[in-house]
N, C-alpha and C positions, 0 to 999 in steps of 0.2 A: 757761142753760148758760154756765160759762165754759171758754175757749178756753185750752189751756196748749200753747204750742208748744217745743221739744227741740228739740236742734242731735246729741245722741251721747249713746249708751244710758245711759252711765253718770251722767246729771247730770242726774236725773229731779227731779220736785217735793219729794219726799223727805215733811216734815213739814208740808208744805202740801197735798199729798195727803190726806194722815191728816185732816188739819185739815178741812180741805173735804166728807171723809166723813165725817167725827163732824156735821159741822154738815146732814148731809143736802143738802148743797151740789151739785147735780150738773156735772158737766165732762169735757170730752175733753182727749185727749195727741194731738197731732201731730209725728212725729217725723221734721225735715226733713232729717238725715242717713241714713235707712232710706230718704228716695223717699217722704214724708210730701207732700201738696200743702194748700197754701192755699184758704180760702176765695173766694172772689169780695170777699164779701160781711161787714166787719168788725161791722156793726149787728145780725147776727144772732145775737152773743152777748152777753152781760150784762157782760163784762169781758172781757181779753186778758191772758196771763201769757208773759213771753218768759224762758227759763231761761237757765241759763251755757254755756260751750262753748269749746275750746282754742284756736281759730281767730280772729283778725284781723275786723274789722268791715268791710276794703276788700281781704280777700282774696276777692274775688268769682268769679277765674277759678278759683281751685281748691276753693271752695266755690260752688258755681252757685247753690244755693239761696239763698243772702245776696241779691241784688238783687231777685229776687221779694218775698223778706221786708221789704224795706226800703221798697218801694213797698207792700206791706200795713200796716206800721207808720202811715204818711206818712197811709193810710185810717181808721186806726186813730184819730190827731191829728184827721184835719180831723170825723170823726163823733162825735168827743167822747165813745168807748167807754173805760171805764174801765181804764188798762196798769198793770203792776206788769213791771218789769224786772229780772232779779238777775243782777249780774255784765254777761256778756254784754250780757245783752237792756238791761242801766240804756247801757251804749254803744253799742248799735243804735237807741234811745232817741236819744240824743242826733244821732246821726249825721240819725237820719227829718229831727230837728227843726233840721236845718241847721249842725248844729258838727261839727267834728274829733273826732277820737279819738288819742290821742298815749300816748307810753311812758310810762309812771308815774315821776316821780321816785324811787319806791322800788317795787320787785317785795315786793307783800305776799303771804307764804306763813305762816300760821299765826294767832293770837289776835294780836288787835289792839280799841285801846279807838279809839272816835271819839267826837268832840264833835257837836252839833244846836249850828245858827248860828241868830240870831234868829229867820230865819225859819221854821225847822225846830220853833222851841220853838214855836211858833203853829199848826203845822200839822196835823189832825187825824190824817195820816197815822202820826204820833209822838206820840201820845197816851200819858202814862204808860210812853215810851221811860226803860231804865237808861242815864244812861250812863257809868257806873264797872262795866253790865258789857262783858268781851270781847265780837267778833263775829269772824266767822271769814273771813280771805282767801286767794285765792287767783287773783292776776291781773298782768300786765306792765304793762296798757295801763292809761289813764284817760280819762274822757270829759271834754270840755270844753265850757264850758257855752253851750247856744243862746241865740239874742237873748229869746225867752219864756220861758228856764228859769230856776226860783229853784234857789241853793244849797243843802238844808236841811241837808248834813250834812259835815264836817270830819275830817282827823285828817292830825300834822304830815308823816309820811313822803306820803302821796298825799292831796292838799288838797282833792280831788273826789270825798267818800263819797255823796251821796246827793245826787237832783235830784226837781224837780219840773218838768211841761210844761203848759203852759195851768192848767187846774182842776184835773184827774186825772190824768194820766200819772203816774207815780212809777217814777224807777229807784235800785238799791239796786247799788253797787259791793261791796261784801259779800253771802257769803253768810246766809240766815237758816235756808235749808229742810235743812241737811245733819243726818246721822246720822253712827254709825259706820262703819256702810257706805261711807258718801260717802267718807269720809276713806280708807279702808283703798283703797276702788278707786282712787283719783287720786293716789293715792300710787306703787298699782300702775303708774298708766297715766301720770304725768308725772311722776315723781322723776327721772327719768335727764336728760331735757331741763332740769326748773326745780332742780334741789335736787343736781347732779351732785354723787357723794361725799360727801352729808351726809343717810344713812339715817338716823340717828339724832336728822333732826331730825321725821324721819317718826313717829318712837317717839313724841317728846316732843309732838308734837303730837295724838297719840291719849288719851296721858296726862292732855294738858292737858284735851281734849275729855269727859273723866268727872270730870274736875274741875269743868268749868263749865255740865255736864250741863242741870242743873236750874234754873237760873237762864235760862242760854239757852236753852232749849226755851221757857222762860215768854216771855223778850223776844219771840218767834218767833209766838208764840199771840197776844201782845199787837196784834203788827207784822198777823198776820192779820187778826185780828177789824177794827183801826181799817180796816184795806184794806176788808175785806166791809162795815161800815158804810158806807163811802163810794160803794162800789157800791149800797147797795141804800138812798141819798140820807140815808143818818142820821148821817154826821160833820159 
């Protein structure tokens, strides 16, 4: 069973979901903005998936469930269960394993290309990664990297796309798992704060989103699959 934990309804698995059910994959949602609780126990599941969420990584008094999570995470690291982090969770990631979290050089809202650093071309987790194609952002903050994280992933406005932690951990500062959906709700739900008076770039980023449709869904299946490989000791 893997473990998918949620911070807010709306920034579910998305296409990881789907994914996981085509593969006969079974998994729960934990939803720790509904009053969702943690396990005890992080070796009881086959892997750990932490999703995105609008909220700060050290806003802990106005999100209470962050420091339970964070000591989950931290159980997560030392039992050597297999994380995938997107967004969020690649910065709650970083945070378990001892670094900062800081403002981004640049607020990425929309398609953006990144680069794989050396060690990212090596890494099973990016296997047969595009990277001439877009991935989709949506974030202020950036993680900074722990004493045992590799950098595996680039790009010039925010220099910290992707990490790794010990073996397994992997966090992704991009989104992978979004739909249509995704885009139309968060637009709904954070245009006014991230995008003040620039509806139109809400437009342009749906437009782009069927633009790059099928190329990204493919990245997205790719980025899965290597992850489930790695879970189940074949990367």
């Amino acid at each position: 069973m893997i473990l998918i934990i949620k911070h807010i309804d709306i920034e579910g698995p998305g296409t990881l979901g789907d994914f996981l059910k085509a593969q006969e994959e079974p998994f729960c949602i934990i939803e720790l903005g509904a009053g969702g609780q943690l396990p005890a126990d992080p070796k009881v599941f086959k892997a750990v998936v932490v999703l995105g969420g609008p909220m700060n990584v050290d806003e802990e008094e106005r999100f209470p469930f962050l420091k339970p999570e964070n000591d989950f995470i931290q159980k997560v690291l030392k039992a050597e269960v297999p994380y995938l982090g997107i967004c969020l969770g690649s910065q709650l990631l970083a945070k378990a394993a001892g670094a900062r979290v800081v403002k981004s050089p640049v607020k990425e809202i929309g398609w953006y290309q990144v680069q794989l650093t050396a060690e990212g071309k090596k890494d099973p987790f990016f296997s047969g990664f595009r990277q001439e194609d877009p991935v989709y952002q949506w974030h202020g903050d950036m993680f900074q990297l722990p004493l045992n994280g590799q950098l595996l992933a680039s790009a010039q406005g925010c220099p910290h796309q992707a990490l790794r932690v010990g073996g397994n951990a992997y966090g992704l500062q991009f989104h992978v798992e979004i739909t249509d959906k995704s885009i139309k709700e968060w637009c709904e739900e954070y245009c006014e704060t991230d995008l003040p008076g620039r509806r139109t770039q809400a437009q342009s980023m749906m437009d782009d989103y069927w633009k790059h449709k099928k190329a990204f869904d493919a990245q997205a299946q790719r980025l899965y699959q290597n992850f489930l490989d790695i879970i189940n000791g074949d990367g």
